[in-house]
Phi, psi and omega in degrees: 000150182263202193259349172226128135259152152325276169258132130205146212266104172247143191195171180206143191253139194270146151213166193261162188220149189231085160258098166074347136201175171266166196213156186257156205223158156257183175235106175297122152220142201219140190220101183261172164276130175278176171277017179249009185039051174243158198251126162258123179309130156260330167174180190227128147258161197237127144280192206269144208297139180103331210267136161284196204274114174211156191312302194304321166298322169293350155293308172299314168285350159313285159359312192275302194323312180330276203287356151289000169122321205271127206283291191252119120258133189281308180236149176221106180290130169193156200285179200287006199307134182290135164112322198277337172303320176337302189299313162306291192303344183291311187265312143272128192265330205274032189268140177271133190264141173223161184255147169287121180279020174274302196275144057261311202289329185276293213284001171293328175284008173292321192255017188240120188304180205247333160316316168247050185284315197308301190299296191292321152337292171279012137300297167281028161288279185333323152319291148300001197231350191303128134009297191231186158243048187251328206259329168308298176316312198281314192287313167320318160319275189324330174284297190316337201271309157349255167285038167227020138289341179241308197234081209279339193286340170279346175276333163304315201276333188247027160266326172296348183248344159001275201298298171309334169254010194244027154282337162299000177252341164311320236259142170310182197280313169319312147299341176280329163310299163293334186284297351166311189253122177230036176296342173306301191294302146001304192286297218290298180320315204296309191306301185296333170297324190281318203265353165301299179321292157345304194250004172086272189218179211237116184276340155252195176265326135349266214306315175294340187284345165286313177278037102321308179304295204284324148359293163322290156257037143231056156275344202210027208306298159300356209068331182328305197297330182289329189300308143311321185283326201289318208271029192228025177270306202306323170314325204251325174284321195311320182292352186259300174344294188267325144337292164301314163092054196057023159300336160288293159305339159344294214276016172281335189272000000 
Protein backbone atom coordinates (compact mmCIF):
# COMPACT_ATOMS: atom_id res chain seq x y z
CA UNK A 1 0.00 0.00 0.00
CA UNK A 2 1.24 3.02 -0.44
CA UNK A 3 1.89 5.39 2.48
CA UNK A 4 -0.44 8.33 2.17
CA UNK A 5 -3.98 8.39 0.11
CA UNK A 6 -5.78 11.31 -0.88
CA UNK A 7 -9.22 9.99 -0.56
CA UNK A 8 -10.59 7.01 0.52
CA UNK A 9 -14.05 6.01 0.00
CA UNK A 10 -15.44 3.69 2.79
CA UNK A 11 -18.96 1.84 2.64
CA UNK A 12 -20.28 -1.71 3.44
CA UNK A 13 -22.40 -4.23 1.64
CA UNK A 14 -25.24 -6.97 3.40
CA UNK A 15 -24.94 -10.15 2.05
CA UNK A 16 -26.73 -13.18 2.94
CA UNK A 17 -25.00 -16.22 4.95
CA UNK A 18 -26.48 -19.24 6.07
CA UNK A 19 -25.01 -20.29 9.62
CA UNK A 20 -27.82 -22.10 11.10
CA UNK A 21 -30.33 -19.72 9.11
CA UNK A 22 -29.62 -16.97 7.15
CA UNK A 23 -28.64 -13.75 8.25
CA UNK A 24 -27.52 -10.92 6.84
CA UNK A 25 -23.52 -10.27 7.37
CA UNK A 26 -21.84 -7.06 6.04
CA UNK A 27 -18.82 -6.94 3.48
CA UNK A 28 -16.49 -3.95 4.30
CA UNK A 29 -15.05 -2.40 1.62
CA UNK A 30 -12.27 0.71 1.10
CA UNK A 31 -11.48 2.24 -1.95
CA UNK A 32 -8.77 4.76 -2.33
CA UNK A 33 -7.78 7.42 -4.38
CA UNK A 34 -3.68 6.96 -5.47
CA UNK A 35 -1.46 9.86 -5.83
CA UNK A 36 -1.49 8.71 -9.57
CA UNK A 37 -5.36 9.38 -9.28
CA UNK A 38 -6.29 5.68 -10.37
CA UNK A 39 -8.65 3.78 -7.37
CA UNK A 40 -7.38 1.08 -5.76
CA UNK A 41 -9.47 -1.58 -3.48
CA UNK A 42 -7.31 -2.10 -0.17
CA UNK A 43 -8.97 -5.21 0.85
CA UNK A 44 -12.83 -6.88 1.69
CA UNK A 45 -13.72 -7.61 4.94
CA UNK A 46 -16.74 -10.13 6.24
CA UNK A 47 -18.29 -8.82 9.62
CA UNK A 48 -19.10 -10.18 12.49
CA UNK A 49 -22.27 -12.91 12.63
CA UNK A 50 -25.07 -11.25 13.40
CA UNK A 51 -23.83 -7.78 13.54
CA UNK A 52 -24.72 -4.46 10.79
CA UNK A 53 -22.53 -2.05 9.60
CA UNK A 54 -20.95 -0.88 12.82
CA UNK A 55 -18.02 1.62 13.79
CA UNK A 56 -16.31 -0.64 15.98
CA UNK A 57 -15.65 -3.00 13.49
CA UNK A 58 -14.52 -0.12 10.93
CA UNK A 59 -12.09 0.61 13.48
CA UNK A 60 -10.36 -2.46 13.38
CA UNK A 61 -9.95 -2.26 9.41
CA UNK A 62 -8.96 1.00 9.82
CA UNK A 63 -6.43 -0.34 12.25
CA UNK A 64 -5.18 -3.06 10.04
CA UNK A 65 -5.05 -0.34 6.82
CA UNK A 66 -2.83 1.23 9.33
CA UNK A 67 -0.57 -1.28 10.33
CA UNK A 68 -0.35 -2.13 6.46
CA UNK A 69 1.91 1.13 6.06
CA UNK A 70 -0.48 3.46 5.48
CA UNK A 71 0.47 6.65 7.33
CA UNK A 72 -1.80 9.36 6.04
CA UNK A 73 -5.21 10.08 4.68
CA UNK A 74 -6.19 13.25 3.52
CA UNK A 75 -9.75 13.10 3.40
CA UNK A 76 -12.00 9.94 4.31
CA UNK A 77 -15.63 9.90 2.39
CA UNK A 78 -18.15 7.87 4.25
CA UNK A 79 -21.89 7.58 5.15
CA UNK A 80 -23.55 9.12 8.37
CA UNK A 81 -22.75 5.89 10.51
CA UNK A 82 -22.72 6.97 14.24
CA UNK A 83 -19.66 6.78 15.83
CA UNK A 84 -17.35 6.25 12.99
CA UNK A 85 -15.42 9.68 12.60
CA UNK A 86 -14.15 8.83 16.36
CA UNK A 87 -13.34 6.08 14.90
CA UNK A 88 -11.23 7.72 11.75
CA UNK A 89 -9.84 10.21 13.93
CA UNK A 90 -8.15 7.39 16.57
CA UNK A 91 -6.47 6.22 13.97
CA UNK A 92 -5.42 9.00 11.65
CA UNK A 93 -6.31 12.31 13.68
CA UNK A 94 -5.11 14.79 11.33
CA UNK A 95 -7.61 13.02 8.26
CA UNK A 96 -10.97 15.27 7.53
CA UNK A 97 -13.99 12.53 7.74
CA UNK A 98 -16.58 14.28 5.15
CA UNK A 99 -19.88 12.37 4.87
CA UNK A 100 -20.97 11.45 1.39
CA UNK A 101 -23.55 13.04 -0.39
CA UNK A 102 -24.99 10.53 -2.52
CA UNK A 103 -26.01 8.38 0.99
CA UNK A 104 -27.14 11.88 2.51
CA UNK A 105 -29.32 12.13 -0.68
CA UNK A 106 -30.71 8.23 -0.74
CA UNK A 107 -31.28 8.16 2.98
CA UNK A 108 -32.76 11.65 2.75
CA UNK A 109 -35.87 9.26 0.06
CA UNK A 110 -35.89 7.03 2.70
CA UNK A 111 -38.46 9.64 4.37
CA UNK A 112 -39.92 10.71 1.31
CA UNK A 113 -42.78 9.78 -0.96
CA UNK A 114 -41.35 8.81 -4.03
CA UNK A 115 -43.61 10.87 -5.83
CA UNK A 116 -41.11 13.79 -4.43
CA UNK A 117 -38.05 12.18 -4.71
CA UNK A 118 -37.46 14.68 -8.18
CA UNK A 119 -38.69 18.35 -6.11
CA UNK A 120 -36.44 17.18 -3.14
CA UNK A 121 -33.37 16.27 -5.50
CA UNK A 122 -33.62 19.51 -6.94
CA UNK A 123 -33.93 21.42 -3.93
CA UNK A 124 -30.58 19.99 -2.19
CA UNK A 125 -28.59 20.68 -5.27
CA UNK A 126 -28.07 24.32 -4.17
CA UNK A 127 -26.74 23.02 -1.03
CA UNK A 128 -24.04 20.62 -2.11
CA UNK A 129 -23.25 22.76 -4.80
CA UNK A 130 -23.30 26.38 -2.80
CA UNK A 131 -19.99 28.65 -3.02
CA UNK A 132 -19.60 28.53 0.67
CA UNK A 133 -21.05 27.20 3.86
CA UNK A 134 -22.67 30.32 4.82
CA UNK A 135 -24.78 30.20 1.39
CA UNK A 136 -24.86 26.00 2.16
CA UNK A 137 -26.77 27.60 5.21
CA UNK A 138 -28.92 30.22 3.30
CA UNK A 139 -29.95 27.49 0.91
CA UNK A 140 -30.58 25.01 3.50
CA UNK A 141 -32.96 27.62 5.41
CA UNK A 142 -34.98 27.44 2.07
CA UNK A 143 -35.28 23.65 1.85
CA UNK A 144 -36.14 23.48 5.29
CA UNK A 145 -38.79 26.24 5.11
CA UNK A 146 -40.05 24.29 2.51
CA UNK A 147 -40.10 20.53 3.26
CA UNK A 148 -39.73 20.35 7.10
CA UNK A 149 -43.28 20.55 7.79
CA UNK A 150 -44.14 16.92 5.75
CA UNK A 151 -40.75 15.68 6.01
CA UNK A 152 -39.13 17.08 9.47
CA UNK A 153 -36.80 13.77 9.57
CA UNK A 154 -34.80 14.78 6.54
CA UNK A 155 -34.18 18.23 7.74
CA UNK A 156 -33.01 16.21 11.23
CA UNK A 157 -30.27 13.91 9.06
CA UNK A 158 -29.03 16.78 7.58
CA UNK A 159 -28.65 18.92 10.42
CA UNK A 160 -26.98 15.92 12.27
CA UNK A 161 -24.55 15.39 9.49
CA UNK A 162 -23.73 19.06 8.98
CA UNK A 163 -19.95 19.11 10.84
CA UNK A 164 -19.36 16.31 8.28
CA UNK A 165 -20.57 17.66 5.05
CA UNK A 166 -19.97 21.37 4.89
CA UNK A 167 -15.87 20.53 5.10
CA UNK A 168 -16.48 19.63 1.38
CA UNK A 169 -17.31 23.36 0.65
CA UNK A 170 -13.43 24.31 2.01
CA UNK A 171 -12.26 22.56 -0.79
CA UNK A 172 -11.41 23.43 -4.54
CA UNK A 173 -13.45 22.45 -7.34
CA UNK A 174 -11.34 20.10 -8.26
CA UNK A 175 -11.80 18.26 -5.10
CA UNK A 176 -15.05 18.95 -4.58
CA UNK A 177 -15.48 17.12 -7.56
CA UNK A 178 -13.82 14.43 -6.76
CA UNK A 179 -15.47 13.65 -3.26
CA UNK A 180 -18.68 14.23 -4.71
CA UNK A 181 -18.53 11.95 -7.97
CA UNK A 182 -18.69 8.58 -6.07
CA UNK A 183 -19.29 6.79 -8.98
CA UNK A 184 -16.33 4.66 -8.11
CA UNK A 185 -17.30 3.63 -4.73
CA UNK A 186 -20.99 3.54 -6.24
CA UNK A 187 -20.11 1.23 -9.51
CA UNK A 188 -18.13 -1.32 -7.06
CA UNK A 189 -21.31 -1.66 -4.50
CA UNK A 190 -23.85 -1.81 -7.91
CA UNK A 191 -21.38 -4.78 -9.23
CA UNK A 192 -21.31 -6.79 -5.58
CA UNK A 193 -25.29 -6.48 -5.30
CA UNK A 194 -25.83 -7.88 -8.65
CA UNK A 195 -23.19 -10.66 -8.12
CA UNK A 196 -24.64 -11.54 -4.73
CA UNK A 197 -27.89 -11.31 -5.60
CA UNK A 198 -27.37 -13.75 -8.44
CA UNK A 199 -26.80 -16.35 -5.85
CA UNK A 200 -29.16 -15.45 -2.81
CA UNK A 201 -27.24 -16.57 -0.38
CA UNK A 202 -24.16 -18.08 0.99
CA UNK A 203 -23.16 -21.10 2.76
CA UNK A 204 -20.42 -19.82 4.42
CA UNK A 205 -18.43 -16.41 4.95
CA UNK A 206 -15.27 -17.63 2.69
CA UNK A 207 -17.68 -18.31 -0.35
CA UNK A 208 -19.15 -15.11 0.01
CA UNK A 209 -16.32 -13.18 0.54
CA UNK A 210 -14.83 -15.04 -2.66
CA UNK A 211 -17.74 -13.95 -5.10
CA UNK A 212 -17.11 -10.35 -3.30
CA UNK A 213 -13.92 -10.80 -4.93
CA UNK A 214 -13.99 -12.22 -7.92
CA UNK A 215 -17.11 -9.32 -8.29
CA UNK A 216 -14.49 -7.06 -7.77
CA UNK A 217 -11.94 -7.50 -9.78
CA UNK A 218 -13.95 -7.60 -12.99
CA UNK A 219 -14.44 -4.25 -12.99
CA UNK A 220 -11.97 -2.82 -15.04
CA UNK A 221 -10.79 -5.52 -17.13
CA UNK A 222 -9.23 -3.28 -20.33
CA UNK A 223 -7.93 -0.58 -18.06
CA UNK A 224 -10.22 2.25 -19.95
CA UNK A 225 -11.52 3.27 -16.48
CA UNK A 226 -7.97 3.44 -14.96
CA UNK A 227 -6.95 5.49 -17.68
CA UNK A 228 -9.75 7.79 -17.89
CA UNK A 229 -9.53 8.62 -14.11
CA UNK A 230 -5.20 9.53 -14.32
CA UNK A 231 -6.20 11.75 -17.34
CA UNK A 232 -8.71 13.70 -15.07
CA UNK A 233 -6.20 13.96 -11.96
CA UNK A 234 -4.09 16.61 -12.23
CA UNK A 235 -6.13 19.44 -11.76
CA UNK A 236 -7.33 17.69 -8.16
CA UNK A 237 -3.63 16.65 -7.37
CA UNK A 238 -2.51 20.47 -7.52
CA UNK A 239 -5.27 21.32 -5.61
CA UNK A 240 -4.81 18.61 -2.66
CA UNK A 241 -1.00 19.69 -3.00
CA UNK A 242 -1.78 23.10 -1.77
CA UNK A 243 -4.67 22.45 0.03
CA UNK A 244 -2.94 20.15 2.16
CA UNK A 245 0.22 21.80 2.75
CA UNK A 246 2.44 19.44 0.90
CA UNK A 247 1.31 16.07 2.70
CA UNK A 248 1.38 14.35 -0.39
CA UNK A 249 4.57 15.21 -1.68
CA UNK A 250 5.88 14.71 1.90
CA UNK A 251 5.38 11.07 2.06
CA UNK A 252 7.37 10.83 -1.55
CA UNK A 253 10.50 11.65 0.49
Amino acid sequence: MDSVYPVIFIDAVNVKIRDGQVANRPIYVALAVTREGTREVLGLWAGEHGDGEGAKYWLRVLTEIKTRGVADCLIMVCDGLKGLPDAISAVWPQTIVQTCVVHLLRNSFHYASRKDWSAIAKDLKPVYTAASESDALDRFAEFSEKWEKRYPAIIRLWTNAWAEFVPFLQFDKAIRTLICTTNAIESINARIRRAVNARGHFPNQQAALKCVYLAVMSLDPTGKGRKRWSNRWKDALNAFEITFDGRLSAARK
